[in-house]
Structure formats: structure tokens, C-alpha cells
C-alpha positions as CSV (number, residue, x, y, z in Angstrom):
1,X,0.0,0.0,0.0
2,X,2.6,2.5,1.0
3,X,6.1,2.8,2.6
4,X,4.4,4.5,5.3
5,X,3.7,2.9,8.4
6,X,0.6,2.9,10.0
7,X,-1.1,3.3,13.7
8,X,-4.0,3.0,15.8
9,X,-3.8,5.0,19.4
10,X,-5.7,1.9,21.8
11,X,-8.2,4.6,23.4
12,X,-12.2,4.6,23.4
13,X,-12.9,0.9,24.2
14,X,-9.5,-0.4,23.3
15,X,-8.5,1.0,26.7
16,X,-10.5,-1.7,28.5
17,X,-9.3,-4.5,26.9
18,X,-6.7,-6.9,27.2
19,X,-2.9,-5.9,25.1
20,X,-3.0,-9.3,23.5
21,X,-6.6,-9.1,22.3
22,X,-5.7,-4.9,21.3
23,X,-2.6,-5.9,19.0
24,X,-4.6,-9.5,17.8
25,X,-7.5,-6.9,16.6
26,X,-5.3,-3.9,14.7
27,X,-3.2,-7.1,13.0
28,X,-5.9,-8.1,11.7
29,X,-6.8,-5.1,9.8
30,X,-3.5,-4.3,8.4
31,X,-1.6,-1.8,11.2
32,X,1.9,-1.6,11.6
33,X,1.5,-0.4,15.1
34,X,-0.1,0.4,18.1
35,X,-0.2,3.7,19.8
36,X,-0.4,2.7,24.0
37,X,-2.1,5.0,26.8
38,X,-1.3,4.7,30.4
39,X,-4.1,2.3,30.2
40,X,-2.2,-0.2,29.0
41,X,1.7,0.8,29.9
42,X,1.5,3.1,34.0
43,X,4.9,2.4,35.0
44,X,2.6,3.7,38.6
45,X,-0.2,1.3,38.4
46,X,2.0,-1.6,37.0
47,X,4.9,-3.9,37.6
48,X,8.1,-4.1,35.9
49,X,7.2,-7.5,34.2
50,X,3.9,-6.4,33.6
51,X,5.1,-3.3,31.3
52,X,7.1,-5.8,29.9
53,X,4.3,-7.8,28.5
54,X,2.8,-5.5,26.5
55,X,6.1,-4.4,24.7
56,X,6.2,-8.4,24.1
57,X,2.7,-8.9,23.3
58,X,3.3,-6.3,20.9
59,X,6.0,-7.7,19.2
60,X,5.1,-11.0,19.2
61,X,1.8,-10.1,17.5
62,X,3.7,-8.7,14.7
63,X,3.4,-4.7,15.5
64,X,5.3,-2.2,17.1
65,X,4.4,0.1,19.7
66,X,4.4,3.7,18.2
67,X,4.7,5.9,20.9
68,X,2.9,6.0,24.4
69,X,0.3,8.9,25.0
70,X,1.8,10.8,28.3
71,X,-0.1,14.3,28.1
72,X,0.0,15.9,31.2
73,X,-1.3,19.3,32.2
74,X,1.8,21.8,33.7
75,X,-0.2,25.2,33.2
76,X,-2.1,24.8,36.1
77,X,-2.0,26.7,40.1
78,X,-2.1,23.8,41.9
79,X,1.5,23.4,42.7
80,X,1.3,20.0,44.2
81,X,-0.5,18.3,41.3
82,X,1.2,20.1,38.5
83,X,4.9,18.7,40.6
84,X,3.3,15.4,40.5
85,X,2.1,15.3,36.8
86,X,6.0,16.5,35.9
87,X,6.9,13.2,38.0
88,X,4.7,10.9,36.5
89,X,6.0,11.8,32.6
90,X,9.9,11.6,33.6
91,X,8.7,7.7,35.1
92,X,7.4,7.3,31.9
93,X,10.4,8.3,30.1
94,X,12.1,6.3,32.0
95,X,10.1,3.1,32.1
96,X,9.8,3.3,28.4
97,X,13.2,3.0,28.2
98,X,13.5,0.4,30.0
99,X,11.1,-1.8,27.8
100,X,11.2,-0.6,24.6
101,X,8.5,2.3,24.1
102,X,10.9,5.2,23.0
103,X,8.9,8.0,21.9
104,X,6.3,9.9,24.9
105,X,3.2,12.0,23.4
106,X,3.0,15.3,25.6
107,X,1.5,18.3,25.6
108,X,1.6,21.9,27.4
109,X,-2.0,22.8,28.8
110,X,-3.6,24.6,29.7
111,X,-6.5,21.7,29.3
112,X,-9.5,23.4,27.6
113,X,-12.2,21.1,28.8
114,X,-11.1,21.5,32.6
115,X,-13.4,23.8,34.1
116,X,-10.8,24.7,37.0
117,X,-8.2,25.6,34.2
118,X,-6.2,28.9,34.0
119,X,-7.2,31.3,31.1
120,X,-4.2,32.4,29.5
121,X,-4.2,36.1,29.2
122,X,-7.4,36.1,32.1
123,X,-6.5,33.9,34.9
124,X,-2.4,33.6,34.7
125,X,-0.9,35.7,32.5
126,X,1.2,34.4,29.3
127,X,4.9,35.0,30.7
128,X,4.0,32.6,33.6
129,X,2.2,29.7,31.4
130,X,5.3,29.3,29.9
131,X,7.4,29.4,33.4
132,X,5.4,26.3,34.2
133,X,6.3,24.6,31.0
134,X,9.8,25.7,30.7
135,X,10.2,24.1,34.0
136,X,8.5,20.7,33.2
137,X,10.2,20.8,30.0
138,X,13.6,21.7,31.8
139,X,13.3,18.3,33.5
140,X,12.3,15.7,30.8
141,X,14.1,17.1,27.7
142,X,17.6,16.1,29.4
143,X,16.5,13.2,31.0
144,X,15.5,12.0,27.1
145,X,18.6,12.8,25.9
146,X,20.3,10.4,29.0
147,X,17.5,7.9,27.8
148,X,17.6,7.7,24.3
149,X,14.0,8.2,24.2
150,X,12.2,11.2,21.9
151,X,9.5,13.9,23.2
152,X,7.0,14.2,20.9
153,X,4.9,17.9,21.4
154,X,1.5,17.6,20.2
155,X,0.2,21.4,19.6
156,X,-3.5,20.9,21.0
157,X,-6.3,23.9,20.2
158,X,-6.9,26.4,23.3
159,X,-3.6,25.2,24.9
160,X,-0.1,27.1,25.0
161,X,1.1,25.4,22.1
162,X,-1.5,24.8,20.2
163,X,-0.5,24.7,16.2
164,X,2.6,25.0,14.1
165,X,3.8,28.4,15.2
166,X,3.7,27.7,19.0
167,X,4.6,24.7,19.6
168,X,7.2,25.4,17.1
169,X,8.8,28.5,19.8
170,X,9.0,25.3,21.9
171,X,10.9,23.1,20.9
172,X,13.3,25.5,19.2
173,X,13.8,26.8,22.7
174,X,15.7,23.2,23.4
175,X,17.2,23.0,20.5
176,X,17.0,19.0,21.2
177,X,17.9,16.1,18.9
178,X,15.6,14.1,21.8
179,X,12.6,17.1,21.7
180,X,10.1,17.0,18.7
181,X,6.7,17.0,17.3
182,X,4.2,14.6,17.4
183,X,2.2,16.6,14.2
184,X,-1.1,16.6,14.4
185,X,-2.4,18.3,11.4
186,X,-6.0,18.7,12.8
187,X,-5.1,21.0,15.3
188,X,-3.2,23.1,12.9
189,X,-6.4,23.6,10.5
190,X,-8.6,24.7,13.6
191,X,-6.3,27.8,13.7
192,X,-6.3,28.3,9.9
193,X,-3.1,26.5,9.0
194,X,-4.6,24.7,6.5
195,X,-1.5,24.0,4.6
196,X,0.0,20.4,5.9
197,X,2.4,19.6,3.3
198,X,3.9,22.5,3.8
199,X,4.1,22.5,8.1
200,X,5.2,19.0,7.2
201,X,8.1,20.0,5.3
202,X,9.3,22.8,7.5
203,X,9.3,20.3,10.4
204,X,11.3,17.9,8.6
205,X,13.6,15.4,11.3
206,X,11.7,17.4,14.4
207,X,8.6,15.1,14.1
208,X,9.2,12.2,15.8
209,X,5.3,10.4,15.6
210,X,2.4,11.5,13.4
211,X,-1.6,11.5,14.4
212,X,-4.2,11.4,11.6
213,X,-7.2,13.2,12.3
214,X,-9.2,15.8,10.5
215,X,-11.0,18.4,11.9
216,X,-13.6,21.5,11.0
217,X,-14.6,24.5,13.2
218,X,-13.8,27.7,14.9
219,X,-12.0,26.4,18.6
220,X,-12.0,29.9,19.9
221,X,-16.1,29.9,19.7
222,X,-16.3,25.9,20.9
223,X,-17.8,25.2,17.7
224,X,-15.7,22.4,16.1
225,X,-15.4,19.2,15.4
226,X,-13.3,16.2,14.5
227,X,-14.9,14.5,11.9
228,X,-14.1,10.9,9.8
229,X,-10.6,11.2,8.0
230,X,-11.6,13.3,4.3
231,X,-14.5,15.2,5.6
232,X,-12.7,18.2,7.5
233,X,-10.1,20.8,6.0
234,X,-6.7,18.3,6.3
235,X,-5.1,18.3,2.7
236,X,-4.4,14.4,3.1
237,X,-2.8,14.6,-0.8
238,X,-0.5,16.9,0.2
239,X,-0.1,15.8,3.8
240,X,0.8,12.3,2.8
241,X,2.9,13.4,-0.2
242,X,5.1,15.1,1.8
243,X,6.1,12.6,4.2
244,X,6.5,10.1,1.4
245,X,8.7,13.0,-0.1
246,X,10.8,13.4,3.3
247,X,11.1,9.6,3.3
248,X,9.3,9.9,7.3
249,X,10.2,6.4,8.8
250,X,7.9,7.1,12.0
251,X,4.5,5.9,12.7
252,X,1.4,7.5,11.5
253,X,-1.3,7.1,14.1
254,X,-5.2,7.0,13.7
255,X,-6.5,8.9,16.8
256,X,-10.4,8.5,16.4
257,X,-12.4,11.3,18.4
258,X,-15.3,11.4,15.9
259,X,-17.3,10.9,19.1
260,X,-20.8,11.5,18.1
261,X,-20.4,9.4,15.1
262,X,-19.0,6.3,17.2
263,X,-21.3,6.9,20.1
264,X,-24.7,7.4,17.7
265,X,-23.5,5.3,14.8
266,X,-21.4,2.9,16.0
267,X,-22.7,2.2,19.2
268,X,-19.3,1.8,20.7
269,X,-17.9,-0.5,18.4
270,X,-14.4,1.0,18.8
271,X,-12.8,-1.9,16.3
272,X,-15.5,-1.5,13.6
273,X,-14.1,2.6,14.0
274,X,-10.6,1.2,13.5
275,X,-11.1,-1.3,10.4
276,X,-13.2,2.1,8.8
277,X,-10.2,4.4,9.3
278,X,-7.9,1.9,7.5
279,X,-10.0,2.1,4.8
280,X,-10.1,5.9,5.0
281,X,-6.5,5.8,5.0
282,X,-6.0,3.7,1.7
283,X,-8.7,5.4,0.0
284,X,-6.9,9.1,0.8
285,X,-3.3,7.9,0.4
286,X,-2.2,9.8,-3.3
């Protein structure tokens, strides 16, 4: 089909099931990979051996394991909880290391769809957002580098970094071979950015994992969406042709959050979403 590898992040109803039965299901349909959560890999809910597993599970079922979803929220006035979340990512870092999973999905906040929140610009001003994730980032980008293992900064919409430009000032503030991008074209596109191929190219090396998802809307008014993959404003052609052109060796991940269509349509069915965005995929592949 393509040189490109492909993803599935095991969220929605994947999250409750079993590793084996996860990477059994997303074999079967034709992925190269599976992208864990901390359901599945919590170096704090789980023992060495048992992190272990999945890595082997994973591998013995013929994929590999793309990345693991870390995002933690450091924008945040709760000292003790934003100290902890800054603990739990470097144990991840760490523990992925240690068993195979070398690239962390992470992200900035502040979290949108927290009530109790900061508002940039209202609640903490902009200067002192990025204090809090200078000083997360201060931590985990050298302990990487000791590691071996890649950051990958997904820009999210409402949050610091939130699209090509900010998350961008990040990790150009590092400067990191271990610090990059895990590009997520939707979030660009909410912001206007509509141009992939092109954010693509200008990231080059710095992304280290790839999510596919569209999306359509206005973030600033809450009145947006993440549709199926081809119905929102990603250009997939040029997306696609670009990291075929940069010969990208990393994963390219289906995150599904088309949650009224899976909840109302799908009833759940979290697999029948993933064999449907596999088809999306070959059908929008140029």
C-alpha cells in the first residue's frame, strides 16, 4: 500500500481490553503499530514485568508500539498536582526505556475542557504559562537525551502550544535532537493553517510520531469538530505526499475522536471505527 507505516492509538474501548486481544484486533486489519495509553503501559499502576508484557505482546503479534500517550497538564496553580504530573512523565520516560517504548506523546495545557483551568491572558498571565512549562520541559528534555527516548509535542487547540507556530517556539527553545513534534495536522487547521504539506516539510527530522485526524470548526467559539478522515479541512494529498517525499520512517497514528459518530452510529464499536479508518486511510493515500 505505501512505505508509510501505520497506527491505531488503543483509546475509546480499546482501553479496557486486554494488550493481547488490542494488538490480535489492529493485526488483523492491516496496522503496523499500536499507539499505548497509560491504560495499558503506568509504570505507577503496574509492575516491571507487567510493562514488559505489553512491549512483548506487541511484538510478538507482529506490530510495534508507536509511541505512548503521556499528556500531562503543567499550566495549572495547583502546585502539588502540577509537581506530580512533571513526576509521573519523567517515570514514563524512564520506564519506556526500559522496555522498549521510545517515543512519549505530551503536551503543554492549559487543558480546555477543565473547568478549574487557567485562562491564558485572564487567569495567569502568558509570561507565567510558559514558566510552568519551561520548567517541566527543563526536566524531561535532558533526561531524554540520557534515555535515548524522543519527546514528541503535540500542539492541542486552546492550549499554550496549540499549532505549528507555537509549539514550534517550543521546541526551538531546546534545541534537542531528543525534543520534537508529534504533528497533528488537525489542530493546525482549527487555527487556519490549512496548509500540511507544507508544516510538514518545515518540520522535517523534528517530528518524531504523526496522528491522523481531521478536523472542521472555529475552537475559539467551541464550535468544532473532528470528523471521519476526508470530511474536515486536512489536505491528506499533500499531507501524505510530503512525508512520502521526506522519506518519514515514524508511525502515522489514527487517533479517532469522531465521538458523536462512534457513540450514535457505531454504538461503541471502537474496532468496527478502526477497520473504517484503515479504509479511510488507503482510500486518501495519493
Amino acid at each position: 500500500m505505501s512505505e508509510l507505516k501505520f497506527a491505531f492509538m488503543a483509546s475509546l474501548g480499546f482501553g479496557s481490553m486486554p494488550a493481547r486481544e488490542v494488538v490480535k484486533i489492529l493485526k488483523g486489519i492491516g496496522y503496523d503499530g499500536v499507539e499505548w495509553t497509560l491504560a495499558h503501559f503506568n509504570p505507577r499502576a503496574m509492575k516491571p514485568a507487567q510493562l514488559a508484557e505489553v512491549v512483548a505482546v506487541t511484538r510478538s503479534g507482529g506490530l510495534e508500539p508507536s509511541e505512548l500517550v503521556v499528556q500531562q497538564d503543567v499550566v495549572t496553580r495547583d502546585e502539588n498536582a502540577r509537581a506530580d504530573r512533571v513526576r509521573l512523565v519523567a517515570e514514563c520516560i524512564q520506564a519506556g526505556a526500559e522496555h522498549g517504548i521510545k517515543t512519549m506523546n505530551l503536551f503543554t495545557g492549559p487543558a480546555p475542557w477543565d473547568p478549574g483551568a487557567p485562562v491564558v491572558g485572564k487567569n495567569i498571565t502568558m509570561g507565567e504559562a510558559w514558566r510552568m512549562v519551561f520548567e517541566a520541559y527543563d526536566r524531561w528534555v535532558p533526561e531524554a537525551e540520557r534515555l535515548g527516548v524522543n519527546l514528541a509535542v503535540e500542539g492541542v487547540f486552546g492550549m499554550l502550544a496549540h499549532d505549528f507556530y507555537t509549539t514550534r517556539f517550543l521546541i526551538e527553545h531546546y534545541n534537542s535532537s531528543s525534543l520534537g513534534v508529534n504533528f497533528d495536522p488537525s489542530h493546525d487547521v482549527l487555527y487556519g493553517n490549512t496548509d500540511s504539506g507544507w508544516m510538514a516539510r518545515q518540520w522535517g527530522d523534528r517530528i518524531k510520531h504523526v496522528h491522523l485526524k481531521d478536523a472542521v470548526g472555529i475552537p475559539e467559539m467551541g464550535r468544532f469538530l473532528f470528523p471521519l478522515l476526508g470530511e474536515g479541512n486536512v489536505d491528506w494529498k499533500g499531507f501524505f505526499t510530503a512525508l512520502r517525499d521526506m522519506r518519514y520512517g515514524g508511525f502515522c497514528s489514527v487517533e479517532f475522536e469522531s465521538f458523536g459518530y462512534i457513540s450514535k452510529v457505531m454504538k461503541g464499536d471502537v474496532v468496527a471505527a478502526a477497520r473504517m479508518s484503515m479504509e479511510q486511510i488507503r482510500a486518501l493515500l495519493p
